[in-house]
N, C-alpha and C positions, 0 to 999 in steps of 0.2 A: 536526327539528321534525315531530310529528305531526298531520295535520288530519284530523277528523272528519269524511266526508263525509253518510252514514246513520247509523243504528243498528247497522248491524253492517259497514260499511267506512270505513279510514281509509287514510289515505294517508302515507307519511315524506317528507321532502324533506331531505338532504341539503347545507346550505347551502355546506359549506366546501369543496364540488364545482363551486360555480359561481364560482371567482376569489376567493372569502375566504379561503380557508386555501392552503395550502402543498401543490403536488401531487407525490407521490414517483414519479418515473420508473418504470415497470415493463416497460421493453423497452431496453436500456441497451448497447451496445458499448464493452467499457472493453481503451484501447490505448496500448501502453510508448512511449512515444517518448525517441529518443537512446539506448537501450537497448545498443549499440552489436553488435547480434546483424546477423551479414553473412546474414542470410535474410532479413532484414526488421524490420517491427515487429509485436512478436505481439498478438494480436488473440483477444477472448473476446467474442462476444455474448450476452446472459445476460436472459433474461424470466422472467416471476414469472407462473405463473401459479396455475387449482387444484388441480393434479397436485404444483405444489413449484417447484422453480428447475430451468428447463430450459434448456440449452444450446444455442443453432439451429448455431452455427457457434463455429471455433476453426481460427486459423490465421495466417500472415505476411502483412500488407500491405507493399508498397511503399512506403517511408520517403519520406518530403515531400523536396518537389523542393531547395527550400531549407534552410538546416541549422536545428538554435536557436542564434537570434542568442547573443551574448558580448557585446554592447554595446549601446549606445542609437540609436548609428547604424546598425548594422545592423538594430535591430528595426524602424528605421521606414521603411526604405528596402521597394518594395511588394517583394510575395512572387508566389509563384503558389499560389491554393488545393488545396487538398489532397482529392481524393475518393478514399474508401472504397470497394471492389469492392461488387457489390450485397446480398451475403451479411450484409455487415456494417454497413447502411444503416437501424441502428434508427432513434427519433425522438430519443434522447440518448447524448452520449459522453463519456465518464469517462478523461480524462488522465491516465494515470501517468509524469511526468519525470521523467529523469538528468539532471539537472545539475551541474555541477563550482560552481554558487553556489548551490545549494540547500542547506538544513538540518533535518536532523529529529534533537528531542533533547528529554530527560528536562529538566526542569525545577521550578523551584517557584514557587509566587505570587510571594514576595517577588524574588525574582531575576529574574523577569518583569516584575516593576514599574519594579526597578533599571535594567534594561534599556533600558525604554521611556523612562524618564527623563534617560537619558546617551545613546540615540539621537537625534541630531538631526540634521535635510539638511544636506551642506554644500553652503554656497554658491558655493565655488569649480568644483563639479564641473558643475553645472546641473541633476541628477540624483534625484530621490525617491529614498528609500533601502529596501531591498525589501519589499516586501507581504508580511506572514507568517500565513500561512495554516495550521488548524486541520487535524489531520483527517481530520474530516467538510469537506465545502465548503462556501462564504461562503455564507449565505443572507440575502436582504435582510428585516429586520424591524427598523421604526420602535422605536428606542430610543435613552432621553435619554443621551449619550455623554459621559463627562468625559474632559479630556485629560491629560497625564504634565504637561503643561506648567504649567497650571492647578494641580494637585493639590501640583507642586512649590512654585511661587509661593505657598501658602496652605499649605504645611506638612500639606496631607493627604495622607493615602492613597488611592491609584489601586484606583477599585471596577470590580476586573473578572471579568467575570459568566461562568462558563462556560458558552461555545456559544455566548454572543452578541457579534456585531461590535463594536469596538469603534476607538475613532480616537483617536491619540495620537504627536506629533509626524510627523505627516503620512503614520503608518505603519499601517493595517487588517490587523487581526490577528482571530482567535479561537483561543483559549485551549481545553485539552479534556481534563479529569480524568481519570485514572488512579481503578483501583478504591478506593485510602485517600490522603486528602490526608496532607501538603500539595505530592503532585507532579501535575504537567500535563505534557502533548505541546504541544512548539512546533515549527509545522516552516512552511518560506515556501520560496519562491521571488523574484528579484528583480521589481520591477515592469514592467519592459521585457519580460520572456519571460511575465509572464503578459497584457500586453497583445496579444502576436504572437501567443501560444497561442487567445487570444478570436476571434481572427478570420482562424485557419488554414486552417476549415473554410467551405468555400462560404455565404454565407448564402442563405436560401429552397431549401436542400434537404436533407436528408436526411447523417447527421448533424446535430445541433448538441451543441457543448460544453455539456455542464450540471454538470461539476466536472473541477476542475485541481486535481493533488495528487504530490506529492513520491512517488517510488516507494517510500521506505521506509513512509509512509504507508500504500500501498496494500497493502503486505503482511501489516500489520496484518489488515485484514478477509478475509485469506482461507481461514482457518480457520474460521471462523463456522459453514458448512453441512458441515463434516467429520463422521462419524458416530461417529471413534472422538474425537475431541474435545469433539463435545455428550456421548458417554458417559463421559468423565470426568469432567462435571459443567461444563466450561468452565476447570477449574482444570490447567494443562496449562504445559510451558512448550518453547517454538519455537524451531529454532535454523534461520536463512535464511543458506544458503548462496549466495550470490547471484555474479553473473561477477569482480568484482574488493572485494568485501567481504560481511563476515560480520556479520548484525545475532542478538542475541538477545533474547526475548521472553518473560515471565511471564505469565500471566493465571490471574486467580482468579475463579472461578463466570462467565469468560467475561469477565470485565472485565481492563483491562492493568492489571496494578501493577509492571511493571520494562517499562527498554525502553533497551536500548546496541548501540551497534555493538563488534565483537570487536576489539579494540584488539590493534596490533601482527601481524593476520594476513594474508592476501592470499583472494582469492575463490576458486571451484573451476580458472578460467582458469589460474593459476599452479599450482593443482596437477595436474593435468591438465600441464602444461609440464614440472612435473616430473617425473609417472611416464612422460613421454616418453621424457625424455633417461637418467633411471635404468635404466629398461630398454628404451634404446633401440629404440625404437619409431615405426611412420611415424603422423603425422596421425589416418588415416581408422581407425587400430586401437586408437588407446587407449582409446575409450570402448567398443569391443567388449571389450577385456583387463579392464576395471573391473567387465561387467556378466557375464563369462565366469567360470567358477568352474574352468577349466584351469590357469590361472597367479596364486599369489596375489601381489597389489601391495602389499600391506599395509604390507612395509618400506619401500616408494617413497614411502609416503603417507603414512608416522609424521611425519616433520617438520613439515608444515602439520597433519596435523589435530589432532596431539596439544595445543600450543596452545591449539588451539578446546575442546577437552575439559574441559582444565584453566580456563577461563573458564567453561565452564557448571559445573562443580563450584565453581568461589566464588562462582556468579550462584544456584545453587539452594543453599549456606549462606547465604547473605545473606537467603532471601526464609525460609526458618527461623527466622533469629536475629532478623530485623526484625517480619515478617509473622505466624511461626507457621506455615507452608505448607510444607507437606510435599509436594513432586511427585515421582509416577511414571509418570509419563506425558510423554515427550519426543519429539517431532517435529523429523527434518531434511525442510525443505523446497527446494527450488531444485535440489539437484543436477540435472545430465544424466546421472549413472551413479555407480554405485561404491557407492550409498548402504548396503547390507548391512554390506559391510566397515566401513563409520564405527558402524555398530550393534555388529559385533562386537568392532571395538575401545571401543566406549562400556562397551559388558560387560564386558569383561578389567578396564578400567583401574576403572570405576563401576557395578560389579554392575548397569548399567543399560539395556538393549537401548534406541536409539534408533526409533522408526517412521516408515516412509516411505511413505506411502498418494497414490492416487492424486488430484489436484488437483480431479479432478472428481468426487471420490464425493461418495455424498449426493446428488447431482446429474444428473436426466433428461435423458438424453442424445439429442439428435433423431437417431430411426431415419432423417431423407432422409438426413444426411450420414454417408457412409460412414467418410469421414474419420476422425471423431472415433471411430468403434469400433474404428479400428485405433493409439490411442494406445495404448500402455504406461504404466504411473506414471514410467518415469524422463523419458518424452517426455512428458511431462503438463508436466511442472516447469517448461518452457517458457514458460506461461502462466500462473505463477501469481500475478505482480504484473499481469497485466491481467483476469484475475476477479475479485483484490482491490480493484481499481480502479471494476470498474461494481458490485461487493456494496456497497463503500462509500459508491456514489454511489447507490441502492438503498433502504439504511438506513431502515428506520422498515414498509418490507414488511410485510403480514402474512404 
């Protein structure tokens, strides 16, 4: 709103800065938990400011004293809170979890409806049945909500709104489009781990949670500030190599329109085990043997990754024959090493060089921390579902 104070000064006021509207965090630390990395949990703080997205710190914290619970009894049984070194003590924090009951998947209205309809609590267990979560994270906004319950009983159709909360057989969900309908991302966590996750973090300091999200979620957004991704227009497609599974990724002009995990493969941790044992090798040197151009592993490493190869060649005919989307532009993300060799094998088999850039391009790097100037891209990769995690929680930045 403007007001005229004279003739020639006015004034703006900004109303939806004072508790009306919605404020997007812009100092955010977003961190993997249950990740199952014996360094720790890795840790990205990420501020917005007018320079771009700058980075203050990146690195391993000290994983929470207690585990994530597996049941309802242990989530309520008390914990001990959790604090952040000082490094990583913005005013918001962006959760990205492993969980072995979490889910993130390709979906469609209709089978979302069906869903919510044949989900109902059992009584026997005493149990809500999981919270399924969007995304983006929940955000609270007053709207009139119909239930599966209702909609069944009266023979209608369940009107669900993308991006808004919605309630339905006792289960808060939000729903969240893909670039061409009629698919959506559904992904949750149960409700017991997102209640223990809410109140992990000390209250009245420093941290606080201001989004919980599935890690495959979180990997989504972290291409976003890539340079060689915004120059392809956003139409690109991602292959995340992750510790014990492989998800891949389409996106068109920046929006997703594919999104599965690699069916039938194992993560880089099994391969990495294998070019161990192939060419017998200790520990601390395979991942110098991957990044080393003395010895080539490439036969050690045909069996997992050719696989993955052959999925992204039906995952890019598919977004052809469905879409019209011709990509030449493919990114592996996640690896700890090796990543050339999967580029050069993508070449041989798919005239198509793979890229693997680092997690933090595009992105101002704070000259105090020395730290971070001595990443490399394959130790970037470390961190790339917890800058996913606070870009996400981010979202709407200018």
């Amino acid at each position: 709103m403007k007001l005229q104070l004279t003739k020639t000064k006015t004034i703006e006021i900004d109303f939806s800065r004072l508790g009306g509207g919605r404020r997007t965090p812009s100092d955010v630390t977003g961190v993997v938990l249950n990740g199952g990395d014996a360094r720790g949990c890795p840790a990205v703080r990420l501020v917005h400011k007018k320079n771009g997205w700058n980075v203050l710190a990146a690195g391993f914290v000290p994983a929470p004293v207690d585990p994530l619970p597996e049941t309802w009894d242990a989530a309520n049984k008390s914990h001990v809170a959790w604090s952040l070194p000082v490094e990583f003590q913005a005013p918001s924090a962006a959760l990205a979890v492993l969980s072995p009951n979490m889910f993130t998947r390709q979906t469609t209205p209709d089978a979302l409806t069906a869903d919510l309809v044949q989900t109902a609590p059992k009584a026997s267990s005493g149990a809500p049945p999981p919270r399924k979560l969007g995304v983006r994270r929940l955000e609270k906004k007053p709207a009139a909500e119909k239930t599966a319950e209702g909609a069944a009983e009266k023979g209608q159709e369940l009107d669900v709104k993308p991006g808004v909360p919605a309630q339905a057989n006792g289960v808060r969900f939000v729903m969240q489009p893909l670039a061409e309908n009629p698919f959506v991302i559904q992904a949750g966590l149960p409700e017991y781990q997102i209640q223990w996750l809410a109140h992990l973090l000390p209250e009245g300091r420093r941290p606080t949670a201001c989004s919980v999200q599935t890690l495959p979620s979180a990997l989504l957004a972290s291409l976003c500030e890539q340079p060689a991704f915004n120059a392809a227009g956003g139409s690109a497609f991602a292959i995340f190599v992750m510790r014990t599974t492989v998800y891949l990724a389409g996106y068109k002009e920046g929006k997703l329109l594919l999104f599965r995990s690699c069916p039938g493969v194992a993560g880089w941790e099994m391969l990495r085990e294998g070019v161990k044992l192939r060419l017998g090798l200790e520990d601390e040197m395979v991942d110098e043997i991957l990044d080393d151009a003395l010895i080539d592993p490439r036969s050690a490493m045909e069996p997992f990754v050719r696989p993955i190869l052959q999925q992204l060649e039906i995952s890019l005919d598919y977004l052809v024959s469905r879409h019209n989307l011709r990509i030449d532009k493919v990114f592996i993300m996640g690896l700890p090493s090796g990543a050339r060799y999967w580029s050069q094998m993508a070449e041989e088999s798919l005239r198509m060089p793979l890229i693997a850039p680092s997690v933090f391009d595009g992105l101002v790097l704070s000259p105090k921390n020395k730290e971070l100037a001595e990443l490399t891209p394959s130790k970037s990769q470390a961190f790339l579902a917890a800058l996913g995690a606070a870009r996400a929680a981010m979202e709407g930045q200018a």
